[in-house]
Structure formats: C-alpha cells, structure tokens
C-alpha beads as a LAMMPS data file, in Angstrom:
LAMMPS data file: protein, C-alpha beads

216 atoms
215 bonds

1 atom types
1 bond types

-500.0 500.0 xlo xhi
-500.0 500.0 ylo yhi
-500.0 500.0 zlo zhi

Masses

1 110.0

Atoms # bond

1 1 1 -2.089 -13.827 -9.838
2 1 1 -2.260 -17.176 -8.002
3 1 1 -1.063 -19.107 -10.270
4 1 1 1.601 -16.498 -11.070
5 1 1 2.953 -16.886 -7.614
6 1 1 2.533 -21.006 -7.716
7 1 1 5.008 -21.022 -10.338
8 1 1 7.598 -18.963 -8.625
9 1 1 6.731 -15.068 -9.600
10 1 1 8.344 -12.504 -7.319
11 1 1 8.851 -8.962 -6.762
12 1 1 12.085 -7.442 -5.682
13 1 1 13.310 -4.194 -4.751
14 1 1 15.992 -3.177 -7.063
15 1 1 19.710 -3.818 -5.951
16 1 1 18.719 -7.105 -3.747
17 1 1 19.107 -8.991 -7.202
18 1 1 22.371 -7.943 -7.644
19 1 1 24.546 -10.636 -7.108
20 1 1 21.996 -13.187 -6.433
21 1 1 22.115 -16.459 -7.714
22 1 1 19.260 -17.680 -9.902
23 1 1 16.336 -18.838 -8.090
24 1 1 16.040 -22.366 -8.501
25 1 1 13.103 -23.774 -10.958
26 1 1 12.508 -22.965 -14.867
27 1 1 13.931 -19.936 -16.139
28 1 1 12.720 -16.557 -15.477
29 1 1 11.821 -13.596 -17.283
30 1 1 12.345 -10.252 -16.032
31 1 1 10.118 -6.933 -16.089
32 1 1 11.864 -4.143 -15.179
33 1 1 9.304 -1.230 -13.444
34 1 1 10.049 2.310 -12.888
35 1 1 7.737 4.805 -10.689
36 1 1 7.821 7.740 -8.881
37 1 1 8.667 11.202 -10.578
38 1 1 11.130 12.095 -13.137
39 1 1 13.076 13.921 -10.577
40 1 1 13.099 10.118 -7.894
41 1 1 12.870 6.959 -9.675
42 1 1 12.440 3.813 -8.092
43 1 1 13.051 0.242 -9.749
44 1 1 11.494 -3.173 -8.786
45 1 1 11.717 -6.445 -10.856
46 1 1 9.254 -8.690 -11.501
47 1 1 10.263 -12.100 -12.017
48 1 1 7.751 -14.453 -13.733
49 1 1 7.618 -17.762 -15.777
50 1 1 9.154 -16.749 -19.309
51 1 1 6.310 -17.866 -21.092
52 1 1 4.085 -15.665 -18.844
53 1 1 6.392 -12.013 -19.513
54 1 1 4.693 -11.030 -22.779
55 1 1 1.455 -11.605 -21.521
56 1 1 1.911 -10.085 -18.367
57 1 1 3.760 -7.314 -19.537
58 1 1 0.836 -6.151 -22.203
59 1 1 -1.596 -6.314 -18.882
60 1 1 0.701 -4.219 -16.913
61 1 1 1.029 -1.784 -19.371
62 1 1 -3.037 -1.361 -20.772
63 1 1 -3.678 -0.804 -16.390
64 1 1 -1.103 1.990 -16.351
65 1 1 -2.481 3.510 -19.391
66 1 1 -5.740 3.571 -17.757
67 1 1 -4.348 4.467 -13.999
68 1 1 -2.763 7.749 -15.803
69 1 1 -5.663 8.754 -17.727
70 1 1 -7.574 8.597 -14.485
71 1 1 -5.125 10.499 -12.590
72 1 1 -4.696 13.739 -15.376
73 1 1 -3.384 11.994 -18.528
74 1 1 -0.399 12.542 -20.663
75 1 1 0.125 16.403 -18.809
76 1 1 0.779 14.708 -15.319
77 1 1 2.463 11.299 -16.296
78 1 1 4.887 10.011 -18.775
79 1 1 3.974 6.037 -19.502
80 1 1 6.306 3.811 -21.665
81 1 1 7.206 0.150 -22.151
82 1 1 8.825 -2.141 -24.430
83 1 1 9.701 -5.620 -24.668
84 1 1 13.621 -5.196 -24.776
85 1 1 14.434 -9.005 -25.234
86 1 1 11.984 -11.853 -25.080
87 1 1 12.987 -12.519 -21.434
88 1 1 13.443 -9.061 -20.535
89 1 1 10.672 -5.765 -20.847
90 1 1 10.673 -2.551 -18.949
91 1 1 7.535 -0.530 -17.610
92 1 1 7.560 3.190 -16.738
93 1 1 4.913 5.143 -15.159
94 1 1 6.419 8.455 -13.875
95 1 1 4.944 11.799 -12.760
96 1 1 5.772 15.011 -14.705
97 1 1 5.702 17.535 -11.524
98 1 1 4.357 17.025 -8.115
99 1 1 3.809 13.581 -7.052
100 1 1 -0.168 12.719 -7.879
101 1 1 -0.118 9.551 -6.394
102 1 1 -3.992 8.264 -5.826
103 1 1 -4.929 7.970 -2.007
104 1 1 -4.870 4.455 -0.461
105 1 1 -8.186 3.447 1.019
106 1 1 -8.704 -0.037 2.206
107 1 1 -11.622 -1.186 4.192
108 1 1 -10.589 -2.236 7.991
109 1 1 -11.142 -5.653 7.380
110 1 1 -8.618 -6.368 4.849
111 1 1 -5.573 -5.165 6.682
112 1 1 -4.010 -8.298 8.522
113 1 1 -4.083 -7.578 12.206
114 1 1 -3.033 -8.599 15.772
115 1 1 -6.860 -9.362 17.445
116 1 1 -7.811 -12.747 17.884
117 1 1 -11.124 -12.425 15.536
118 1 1 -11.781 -12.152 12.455
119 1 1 -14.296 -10.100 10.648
120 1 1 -17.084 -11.400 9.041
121 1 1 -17.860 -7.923 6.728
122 1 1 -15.961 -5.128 5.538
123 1 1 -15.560 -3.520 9.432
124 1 1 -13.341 -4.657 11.463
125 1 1 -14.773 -4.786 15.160
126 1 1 -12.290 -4.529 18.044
127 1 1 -14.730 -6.148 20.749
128 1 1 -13.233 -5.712 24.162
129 1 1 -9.672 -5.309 22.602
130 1 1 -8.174 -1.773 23.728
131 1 1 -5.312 -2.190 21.544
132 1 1 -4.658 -3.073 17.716
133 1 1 -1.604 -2.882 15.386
134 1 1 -2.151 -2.798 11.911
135 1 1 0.213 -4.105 8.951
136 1 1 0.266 -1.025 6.443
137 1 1 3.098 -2.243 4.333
138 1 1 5.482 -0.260 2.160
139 1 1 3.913 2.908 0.157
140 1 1 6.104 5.477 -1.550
141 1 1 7.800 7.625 0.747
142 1 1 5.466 10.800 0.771
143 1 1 4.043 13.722 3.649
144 1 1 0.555 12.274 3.939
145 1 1 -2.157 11.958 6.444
146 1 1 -2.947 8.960 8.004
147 1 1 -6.506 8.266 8.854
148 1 1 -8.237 5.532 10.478
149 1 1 -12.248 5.838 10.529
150 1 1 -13.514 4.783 13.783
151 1 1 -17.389 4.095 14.847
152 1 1 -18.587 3.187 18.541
153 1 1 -15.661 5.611 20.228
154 1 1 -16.555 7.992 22.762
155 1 1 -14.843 11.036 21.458
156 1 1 -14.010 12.615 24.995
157 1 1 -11.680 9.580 25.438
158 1 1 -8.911 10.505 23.039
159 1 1 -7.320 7.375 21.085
160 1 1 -4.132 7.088 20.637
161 1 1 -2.353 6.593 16.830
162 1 1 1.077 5.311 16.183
163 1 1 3.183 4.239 13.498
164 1 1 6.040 1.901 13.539
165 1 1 5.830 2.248 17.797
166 1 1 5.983 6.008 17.569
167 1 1 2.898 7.948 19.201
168 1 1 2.007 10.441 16.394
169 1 1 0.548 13.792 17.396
170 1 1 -2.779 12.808 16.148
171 1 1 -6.235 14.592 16.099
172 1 1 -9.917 13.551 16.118
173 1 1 -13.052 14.818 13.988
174 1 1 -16.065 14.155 13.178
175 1 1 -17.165 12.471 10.036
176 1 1 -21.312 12.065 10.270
177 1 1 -21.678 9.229 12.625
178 1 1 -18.329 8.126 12.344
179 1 1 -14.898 9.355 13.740
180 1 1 -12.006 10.168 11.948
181 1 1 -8.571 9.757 13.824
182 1 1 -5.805 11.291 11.980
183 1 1 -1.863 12.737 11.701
184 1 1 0.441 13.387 9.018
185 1 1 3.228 11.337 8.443
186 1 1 6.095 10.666 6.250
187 1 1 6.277 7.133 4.933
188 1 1 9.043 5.071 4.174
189 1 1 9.631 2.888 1.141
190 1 1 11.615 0.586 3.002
191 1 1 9.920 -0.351 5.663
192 1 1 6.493 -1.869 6.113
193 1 1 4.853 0.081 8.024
194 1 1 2.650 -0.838 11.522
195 1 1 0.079 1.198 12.172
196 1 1 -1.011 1.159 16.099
197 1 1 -4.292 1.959 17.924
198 1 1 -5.019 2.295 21.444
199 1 1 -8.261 3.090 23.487
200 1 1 -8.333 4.218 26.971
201 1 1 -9.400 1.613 29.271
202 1 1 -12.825 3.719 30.210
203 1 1 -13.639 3.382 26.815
204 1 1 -17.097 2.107 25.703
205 1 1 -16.746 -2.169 24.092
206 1 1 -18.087 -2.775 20.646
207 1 1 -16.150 0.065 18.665
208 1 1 -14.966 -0.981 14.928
209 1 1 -12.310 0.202 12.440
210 1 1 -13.719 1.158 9.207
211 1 1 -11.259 1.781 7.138
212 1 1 -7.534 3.214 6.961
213 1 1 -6.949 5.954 4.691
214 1 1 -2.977 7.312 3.602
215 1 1 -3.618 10.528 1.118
216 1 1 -3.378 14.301 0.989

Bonds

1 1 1 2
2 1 2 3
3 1 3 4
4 1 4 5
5 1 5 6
6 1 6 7
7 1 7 8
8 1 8 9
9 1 9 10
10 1 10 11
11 1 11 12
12 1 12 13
13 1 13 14
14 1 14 15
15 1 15 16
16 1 16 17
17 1 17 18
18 1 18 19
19 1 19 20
20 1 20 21
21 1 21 22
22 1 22 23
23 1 23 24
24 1 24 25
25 1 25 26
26 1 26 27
27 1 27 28
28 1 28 29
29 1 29 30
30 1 30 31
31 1 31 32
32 1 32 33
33 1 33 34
34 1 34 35
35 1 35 36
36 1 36 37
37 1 37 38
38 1 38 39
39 1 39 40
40 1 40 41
41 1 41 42
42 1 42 43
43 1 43 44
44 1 44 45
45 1 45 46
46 1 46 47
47 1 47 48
48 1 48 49
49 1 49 50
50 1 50 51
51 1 51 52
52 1 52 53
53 1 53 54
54 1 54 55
55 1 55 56
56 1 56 57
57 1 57 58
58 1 58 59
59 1 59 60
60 1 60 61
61 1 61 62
62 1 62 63
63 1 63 64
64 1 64 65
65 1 65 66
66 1 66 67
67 1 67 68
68 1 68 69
69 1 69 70
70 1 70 71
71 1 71 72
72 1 72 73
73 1 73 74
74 1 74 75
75 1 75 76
76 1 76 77
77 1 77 78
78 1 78 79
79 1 79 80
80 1 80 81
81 1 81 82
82 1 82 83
83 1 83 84
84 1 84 85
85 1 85 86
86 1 86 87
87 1 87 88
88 1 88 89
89 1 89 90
90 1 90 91
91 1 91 92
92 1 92 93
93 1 93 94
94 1 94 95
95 1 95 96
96 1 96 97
97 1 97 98
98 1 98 99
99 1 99 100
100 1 100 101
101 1 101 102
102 1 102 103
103 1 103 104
104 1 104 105
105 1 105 106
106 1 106 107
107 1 107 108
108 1 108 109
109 1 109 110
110 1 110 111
111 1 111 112
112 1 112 113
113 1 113 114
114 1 114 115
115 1 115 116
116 1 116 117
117 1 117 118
118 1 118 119
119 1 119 120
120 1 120 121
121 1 121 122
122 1 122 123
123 1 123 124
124 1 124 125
125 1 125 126
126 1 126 127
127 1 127 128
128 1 128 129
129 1 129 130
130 1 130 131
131 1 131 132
132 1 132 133
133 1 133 134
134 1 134 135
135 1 135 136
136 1 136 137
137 1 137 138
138 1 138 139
139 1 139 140
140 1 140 141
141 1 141 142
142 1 142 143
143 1 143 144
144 1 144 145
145 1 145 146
146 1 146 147
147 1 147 148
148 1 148 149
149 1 149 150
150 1 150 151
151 1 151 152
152 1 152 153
153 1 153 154
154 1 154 155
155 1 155 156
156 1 156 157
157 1 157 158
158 1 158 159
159 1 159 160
160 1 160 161
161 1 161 162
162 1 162 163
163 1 163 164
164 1 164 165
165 1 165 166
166 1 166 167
167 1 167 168
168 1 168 169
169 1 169 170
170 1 170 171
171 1 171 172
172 1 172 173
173 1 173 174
174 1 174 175
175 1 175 176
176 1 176 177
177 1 177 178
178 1 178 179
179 1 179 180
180 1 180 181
181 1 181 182
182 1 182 183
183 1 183 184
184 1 184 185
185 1 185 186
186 1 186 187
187 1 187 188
188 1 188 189
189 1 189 190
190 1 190 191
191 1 191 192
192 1 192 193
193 1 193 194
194 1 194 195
195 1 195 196
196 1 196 197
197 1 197 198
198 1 198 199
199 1 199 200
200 1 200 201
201 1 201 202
202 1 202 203
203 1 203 204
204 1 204 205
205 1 205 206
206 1 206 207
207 1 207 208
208 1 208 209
209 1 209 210
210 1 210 211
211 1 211 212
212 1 212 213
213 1 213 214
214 1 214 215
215 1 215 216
C-alpha cells in the first residue's frame, strides 16, 4: 500500500470527484467500489497509477471473494467485478438481506489518540490521564454497540463514554478481569467519528484501554 500512496493513490467518496479537475501527476486509473446492501449502495473511487489498476483490481476482488465466503457465501452477498476499460474497473460486494457487516475490533493501541504517550504493546495505558478521545473514523452507518474494554477501573466509579462530544447513555459489565464499557449507537458514514472517555477524578492511576469494539 505504501508505495500505492507514494505515487498518488486516493480514495474518494463518490460525488466529491464530480467536477474536479485532474489531480496533477501521471494519469490515473479508476476503480469504481460499491458496498452496502442491495436496498443502500454506497460508491467510493479508488484512484491509482494506471499501470497499478489491473493488478490491484484482481487483489481487491480474490479478498472480497474470501471476506463473503467468511461471512455466509453466495446466500448473504452478491460479489462482482469487471475491468470495464483498461483505466476504468468496478467492484461490488453487496448484502442480499440484513446488513452482515463483520464487527470492528481493533486493539487500543492502534487507534491514534489525544495522551501524550505512546504505547509500547497492544494496550493502551492512560497513566494519570482522566480523559481520552479516540479517532474512530468513518464506518457504515449502522445501530451498533460501542464497546471499549477497560482494565485497572474501579467499577463503583462509573466512566463516562461519548461520541462525537455527546455523553452516550452507556453501561458497565464485567468481562473476567476486565471491564466492558458500552452503548449503542448509530454511526455515520460521513463523519469520522471521536470516541471520548472520561474517569472520575477519585479514580484509581494505571488503568488501560484494551481494545474498542463497534458490532451487534
């Protein structure tokens, strides 16, 4: 992907190319991708060196094969591509009913945060921080819960969740050892999403995020 992105490759949201002039640089090719359901289709383009598309493309394509066989096969999605033009190929990966999009689970320390450390391992430890906003990014927009999985909390002190600034009416449970703060939400395609945390002052130093979790 690096060198993908060194020579110019970018994703867009369909409808802010329209009208655009041509990025500057070689000429680009263009892959057209669809996803979502058959009844709400989104559309971003990728835009990649022209000599890159076909190989790309034929990458692209064998993952979301393999993505829908893991997620119910040819009964739940509908997966198609073709190369249209030699600068131009579309991608489709669509659900037949329900939305069975896979739950997002990334460990805490690979979301880019506010604190002024960073982790050495997969845990993300918050120190004597008491607050800590998290850069989600843009999922489909989908109910969900939100979960962050918390160690080192006292659980009498209730933590506070947010998203995009907005206290969410969030609950705590246990998970073994660990702590699992959670709310359901409704996510937003446009809009990268900040996830907040905040511990009461009484509470204990040395907690760490785990991991954030967005799923059913």
């Amino acid at each position: 992907m690096a060198p993908l992105l060194a020579a110019g490759a970018m994703l867009l949201q369909h409808g802010q190319t329209e009208g655009m002039a041509p990025p500057p640089g070689p000429p680009r090719g263009r892959i057209m991708l669809l996803g979502g359901s058959v009844a709400r289709i989104e559309r971003w383009d990728l835009l990649l060196p022209a000599a890159q598309l076909q190989p790309v493309f034929g990458r692209l394509q064998d993952a979301a094969q393999r993505l829908a066989a893991d997620l119910g096969g040819a009964a739940q999605w509908q997966v198609g591509g073709r190369m249209v033009m030699e600068h131009l190929a579309s991608l489709g990966m669509l659900s037949l009913g329900t939305e069975q999009l896979p739950p997002l689970r990334l460990p805490g320390a690979a979301l880019p945060h506010d604190l002024p450390i960073l982790a050495a391992g997969p845990d993300l430890p918050l120190g004597m921080a008491r607050q800590v906003r998290l850069l989600l990014g843009a999922l489909p927009a989908r109910p969900a819960w939100l979960r962050l999985r918390l160690r080192g909390i006292n659980p009498d002190l209730m933590p506070g969740l947010f998203l995009d600034g907005l206290r969410l009416d969030a609950q705590l449970r246990p998970a073994g050892m660990e702590w699992l703060l959670e709310a359901p939400v409704r996510l937003r395609p446009d809009r990268a999403a900040v996830v907040g945390l905040a511990l009461p002052e009484a509470s204990p130093p040395g907690a760490a995020l785990l991991g954030l979790e967005v799923g059913p």
